[in-house]
N, C-alpha and C positions, 0 to 999 in steps of 0.2 A: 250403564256401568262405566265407571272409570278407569282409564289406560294407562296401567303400571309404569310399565317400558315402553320408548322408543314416542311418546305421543305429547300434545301436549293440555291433554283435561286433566282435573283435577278432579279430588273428591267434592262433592257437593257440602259448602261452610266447613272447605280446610283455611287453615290459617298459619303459613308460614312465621314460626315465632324469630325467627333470624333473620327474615327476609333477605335468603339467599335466591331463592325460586323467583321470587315475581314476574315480571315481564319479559326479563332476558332470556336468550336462547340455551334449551338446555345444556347442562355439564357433559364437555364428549367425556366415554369412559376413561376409568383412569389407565395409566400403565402399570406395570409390577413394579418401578422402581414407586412410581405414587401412592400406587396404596400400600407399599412398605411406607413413606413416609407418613402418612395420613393414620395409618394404625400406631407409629411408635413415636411419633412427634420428633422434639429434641435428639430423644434417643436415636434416630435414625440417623443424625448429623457428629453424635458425641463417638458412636462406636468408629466408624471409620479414620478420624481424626485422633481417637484414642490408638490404634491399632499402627497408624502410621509414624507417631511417637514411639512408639513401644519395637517397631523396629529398626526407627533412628538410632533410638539405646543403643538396643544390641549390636546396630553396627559398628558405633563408637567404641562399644566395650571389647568388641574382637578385633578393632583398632589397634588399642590398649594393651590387649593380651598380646598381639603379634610383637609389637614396639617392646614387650618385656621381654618376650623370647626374645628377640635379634639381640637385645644388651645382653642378656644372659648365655648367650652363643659368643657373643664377643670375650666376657668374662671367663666364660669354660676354656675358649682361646688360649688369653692370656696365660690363666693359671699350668695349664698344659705345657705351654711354650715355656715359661719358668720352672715347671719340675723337670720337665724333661733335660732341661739345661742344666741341674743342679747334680753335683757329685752325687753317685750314691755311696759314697763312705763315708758323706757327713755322719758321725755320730752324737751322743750327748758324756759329756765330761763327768765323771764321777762328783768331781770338787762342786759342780753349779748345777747338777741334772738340768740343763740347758744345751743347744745344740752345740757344738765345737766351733764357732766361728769366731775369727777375729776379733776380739772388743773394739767396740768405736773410737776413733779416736788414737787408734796408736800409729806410733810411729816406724816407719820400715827403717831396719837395722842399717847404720849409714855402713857397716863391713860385711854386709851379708849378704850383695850382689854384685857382679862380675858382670864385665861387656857384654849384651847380646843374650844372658843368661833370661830365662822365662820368669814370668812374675814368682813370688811364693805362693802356696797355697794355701785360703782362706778356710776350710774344712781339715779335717784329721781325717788320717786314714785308720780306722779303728783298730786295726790287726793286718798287720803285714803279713809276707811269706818266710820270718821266722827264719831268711838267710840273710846273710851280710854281702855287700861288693865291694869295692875295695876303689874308692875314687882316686884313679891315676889323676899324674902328675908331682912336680915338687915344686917348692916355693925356695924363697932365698933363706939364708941364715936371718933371723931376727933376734936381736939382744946384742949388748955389746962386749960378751965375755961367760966364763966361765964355761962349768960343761955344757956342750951341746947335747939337747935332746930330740932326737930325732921322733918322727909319731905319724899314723897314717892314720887316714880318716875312714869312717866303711859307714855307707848308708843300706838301710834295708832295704831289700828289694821289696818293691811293690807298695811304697807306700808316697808316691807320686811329688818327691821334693829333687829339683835342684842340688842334685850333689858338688858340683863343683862351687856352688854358691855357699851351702853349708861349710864347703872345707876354707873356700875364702877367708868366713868369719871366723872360723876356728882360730888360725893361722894367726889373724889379724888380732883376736882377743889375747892370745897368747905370746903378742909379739909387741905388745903395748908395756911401754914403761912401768903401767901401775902393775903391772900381771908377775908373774911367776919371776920371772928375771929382771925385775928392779935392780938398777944399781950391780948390773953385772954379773948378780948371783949364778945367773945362766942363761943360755940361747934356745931357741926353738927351730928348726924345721920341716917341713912334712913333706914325706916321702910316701910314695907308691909302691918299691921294690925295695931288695934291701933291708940289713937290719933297721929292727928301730925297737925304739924301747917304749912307748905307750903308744894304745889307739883311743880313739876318740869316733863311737860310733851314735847313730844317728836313729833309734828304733821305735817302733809302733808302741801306743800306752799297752797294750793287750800282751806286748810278748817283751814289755821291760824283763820282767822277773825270770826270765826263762835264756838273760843273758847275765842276771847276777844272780849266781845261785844262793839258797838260803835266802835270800833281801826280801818281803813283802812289800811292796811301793804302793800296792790298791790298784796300781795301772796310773796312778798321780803324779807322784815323783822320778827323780831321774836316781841313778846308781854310777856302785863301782865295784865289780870284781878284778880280783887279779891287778891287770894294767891294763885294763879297758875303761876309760870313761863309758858309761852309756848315758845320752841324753835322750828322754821322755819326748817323743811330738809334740805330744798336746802342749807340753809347757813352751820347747820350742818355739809352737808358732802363735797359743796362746797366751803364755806367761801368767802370772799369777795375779790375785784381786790385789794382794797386798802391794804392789808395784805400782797400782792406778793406769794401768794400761801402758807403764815404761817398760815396752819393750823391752827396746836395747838394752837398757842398764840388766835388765831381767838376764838375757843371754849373756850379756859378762860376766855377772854373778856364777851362773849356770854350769860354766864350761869351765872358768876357775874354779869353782867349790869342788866339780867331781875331778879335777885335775891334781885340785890340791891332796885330796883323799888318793891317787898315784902317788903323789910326792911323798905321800906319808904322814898329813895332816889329821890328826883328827878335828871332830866336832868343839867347836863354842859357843859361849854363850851371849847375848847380848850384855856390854858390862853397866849400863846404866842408861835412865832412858834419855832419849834427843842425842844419844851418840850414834854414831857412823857402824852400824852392825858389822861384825864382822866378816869375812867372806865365806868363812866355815861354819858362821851360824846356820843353823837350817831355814832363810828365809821365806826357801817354799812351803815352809807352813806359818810363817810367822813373824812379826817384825820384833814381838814385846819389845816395844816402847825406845826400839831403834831406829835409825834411818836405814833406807834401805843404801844395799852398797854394789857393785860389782868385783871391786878389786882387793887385792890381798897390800897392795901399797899405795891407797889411793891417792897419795899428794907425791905419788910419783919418786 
């Protein structure tokens, strides 16, 4: 009988069709890793090679994921650090439902800061505290004749402007040639104590109407009760489309038009179009087919 295992006979007319057997020494056994290979061929070589791809991926891709967080941490950074910097009284302007901020492009009023005074502010304060203060100091006489009118300036509390700056320009708008006392008509100066005969005050869009009684403004425009000029913030610091982002010319207009209404002025109309608007027209709503103007005698 012939020896299965471990020997080296043969069946009696076996015939090795491979001629793996013949005369060499038999196959020692396999190992487990060999006869995994010998049972699944290729496949024994594909899965592992497959396997070590497929966690190269994933390491790459949680690479990838990490390098998005970190930007995105940087990002949440930034944005954080910029709100947190930003006024919270920016509001949005009735006139542009857009935030209250500066227009591009404009120009700082050349009479509307003083040595050492703090920048203006690019935000509106939407709603003041609905009292007035009363910006000490006095200026010189400005004009070269007629009556003098004396006038003090009052900023509302809590609505984060430079009041001595404000009264600066007042002062200076009202003391210019083309303004109220052309030609001698009359003088200007502004005082702190003391009589005086108009003010010229400085208040939130939210609480205009609630220093010109009866007036609707929207919280847009600016007023005049009594003898107070009241000037609007928003227009103040952001002035109107119709000006192209002129400022200045915007706050001459401003403080003349509601001065002029003290003096006794009423409203006009533009007289024709590519003329010089008036300073009593209402330009803050509107140019029809005037120029825009500041002054009540603008060739002085």
């Amino acid at each position: 009988m012939a020896q299965t295992e471990g020997g080296s006979s043969r069946p009696s007319g076996y015939r090795d069709p491979a001629g793996t057997l013949g005369d060499d020494p038999p196959t020692p056994p396999r190992s487990r890793l060999g006869s995994f290979v010998a049972r699944y061929g290729w496949r024994a070589y594909a899965v592992p090679i497959l396997a070590v791809a497929t966690f190269v991926s994933l390491l790459d891709a949680a690479r990838v994921d990490s390098s998005a967080n970190s930007t995105s941490a940087r990002s949440d950074t930034v944005l954080t650090s910029t709100a947190a910097g930003a006024p919270t009284t920016a509001a949005v302007d009735p006139a542009t439902s857009a935030p209250t901020t500066a227009p591009s492009g404009s120009r700082p009023a050349p009479t509307g800061s003083t040595a050492g005074s703090r920048p203006e502010p690019t935000t509106v304060v939407r709603q003041g505290r609905g009292t007035l203060g009363i910006v000490p100091g006095q200026s010189d006489v400005r004009g070269t004749g007629g009556p003098l009118l004396r006038f003090r300036v009052e900023i509302e509390d809590g609505i984060g402007v430079d009041g001595q700056a404000f009264a600066a320009a007042v002062i200076n708008i009202l003391g210019d040639p083309r303004s109220w006392g052309a030609d001698g008509r009359r003088s200007f100066q502004r005082v702190s104590s003391g009589s005086y005969d108009f003010q010229v005050a400085l208040v939130s869009p939210d609480n205009v109407d609630g220093f010109c009684p009866g007036v609707d403004t929207g919280g847009y425009t600016s007023c005049r009760s009594g003898d107070r000029a009241t000037i609007n913030l928003a227009r103040w610091i952001l002035g109107v489309p119709e000006f192209a982002g002129d400022l200045p010319t915007y706050r001459d207009y401003v403080v003349n038009h509601e001065v002029g209404h003290v003096l006794g002025h009423g409203h006009q109309l533009c007289p024709r179009p590519g003329a010089l608007a008036p300073v009593m027209q209402q330009q803050t709503l509107g140019l029809n087919g005037c120029r825009k103007n500041g002054w009540p005698y603008p060739n002085g």
